[in-house]
N, C-alpha and C positions, 0 to 999 in steps of 0.2 A: 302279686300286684293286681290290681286295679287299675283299667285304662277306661279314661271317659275320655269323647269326642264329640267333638260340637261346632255348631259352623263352618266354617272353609276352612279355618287354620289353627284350630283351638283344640290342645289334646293337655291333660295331664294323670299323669300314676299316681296313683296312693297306696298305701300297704292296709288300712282300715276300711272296714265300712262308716266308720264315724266321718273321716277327713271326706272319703266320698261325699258323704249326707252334706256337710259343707260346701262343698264345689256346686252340687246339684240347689240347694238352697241359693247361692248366688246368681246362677246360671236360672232359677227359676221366678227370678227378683228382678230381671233384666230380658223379660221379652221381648221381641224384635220389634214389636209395636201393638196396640191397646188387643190387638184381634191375632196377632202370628206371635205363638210359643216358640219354641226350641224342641227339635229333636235331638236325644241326646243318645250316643253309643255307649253303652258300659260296657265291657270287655274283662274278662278275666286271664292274663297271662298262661298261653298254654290248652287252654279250652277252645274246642271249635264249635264254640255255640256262645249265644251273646243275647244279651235284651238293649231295645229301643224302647224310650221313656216319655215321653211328650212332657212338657216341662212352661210354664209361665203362661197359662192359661188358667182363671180364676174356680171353675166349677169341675172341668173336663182333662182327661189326659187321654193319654193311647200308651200301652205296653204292647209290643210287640216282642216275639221272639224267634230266633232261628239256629237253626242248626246243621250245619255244613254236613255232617257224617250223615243227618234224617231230615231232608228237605220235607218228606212228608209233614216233620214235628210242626213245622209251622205254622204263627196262630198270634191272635189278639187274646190280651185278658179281658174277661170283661165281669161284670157284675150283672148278674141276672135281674137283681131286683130294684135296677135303677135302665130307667125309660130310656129306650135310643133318644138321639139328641133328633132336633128337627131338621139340621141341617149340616152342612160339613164343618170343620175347624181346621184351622190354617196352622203349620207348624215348616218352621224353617228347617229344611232338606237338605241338611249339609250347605248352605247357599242360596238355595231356592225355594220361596214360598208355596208348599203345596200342600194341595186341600184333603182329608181325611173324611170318609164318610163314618154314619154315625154306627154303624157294626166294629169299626177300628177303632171307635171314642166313647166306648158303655163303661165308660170305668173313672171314678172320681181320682182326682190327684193323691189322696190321703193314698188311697189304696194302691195306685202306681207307685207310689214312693215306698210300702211298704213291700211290694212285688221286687221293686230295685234290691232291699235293702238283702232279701232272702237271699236271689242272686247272688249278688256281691259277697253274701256269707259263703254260699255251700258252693256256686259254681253249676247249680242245676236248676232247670226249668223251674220256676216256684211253683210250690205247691200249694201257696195260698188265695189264689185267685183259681178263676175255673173259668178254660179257654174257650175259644174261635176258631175254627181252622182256618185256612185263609183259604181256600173254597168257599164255606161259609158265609166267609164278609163278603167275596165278589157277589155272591148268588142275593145276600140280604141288600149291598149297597149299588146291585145293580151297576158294579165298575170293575176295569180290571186291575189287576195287582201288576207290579211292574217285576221283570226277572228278579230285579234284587231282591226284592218281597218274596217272589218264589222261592227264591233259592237256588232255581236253575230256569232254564227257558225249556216252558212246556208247549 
């Protein structure tokens, strides 16, 4: 199964990656407002590793990924041959609107969605995107990462 999350109280499973791509289509259709997307949790039943998707924002997403057994794996996708953004993007945090700097958000939606899609097939890290460590984004975005980001408190 498939487990996506979202906002404060919004979870459902699916056994597809099709029905997924549905949910996240809807979910990316219904941003919190003109300028704050959705972060969304994808989960794979069973797996202690998971991608965060940034979602209903028009140019810009954020992939994020983590992995409970290898806090080191930790990391943004991003797309090398598209420009950091000039400034941060706002994505709904489970509840709260908080802002992403542009090391977290080098990566178009087309491609985040195809980063979900792998996911959601194999269960591993994708391997069609080329990451960030989240070292990396703090050191580029000049911010720090919050424990959950870590993965543990360093």
């Amino acid at each position: 199964m498939i487990v996506i999350v979202w906002g404060l109280d919004h979870e459902e499973a699916v056994a597809t990656v099709e029905a997924m791509d549905e949910i996240l289509d809807r979910i990316a259709g219904a941003p919190v407002s003109a300028d704050c997307g959705h972060l969304v949790s994808i989960e794979r039943e069973g797996i202690d590793c998971g991608l965060v998707i940034g979602l209903g924002l028009p140019d810009r997403s954020l992939v994020e990924w983590s992995d409970d057994s290898d806090p080191d794996a930790a990391g943004f996708a991003v797309e090398p041959a598209l420009d950091l953004a000039t400034g941060h993007l706002r994505f709904d945090f489970f509840g709260t609107p908080t802002d992403y700097g542009p090391a977290r958000t080098q990566i178009t939606s087309q491609l985040a969605r195809q980063a979900a899609r792998e996911y959601a097939s194999s269960g591993l890290k994708p391997a069609g995107v080329e990451w960030r460590s989240a070292q990396e984004a703090i050191a580029t975005d000049g911010t720090s990462l919050s424990k959950d980001e870590l993965g543990e408190e360093r």
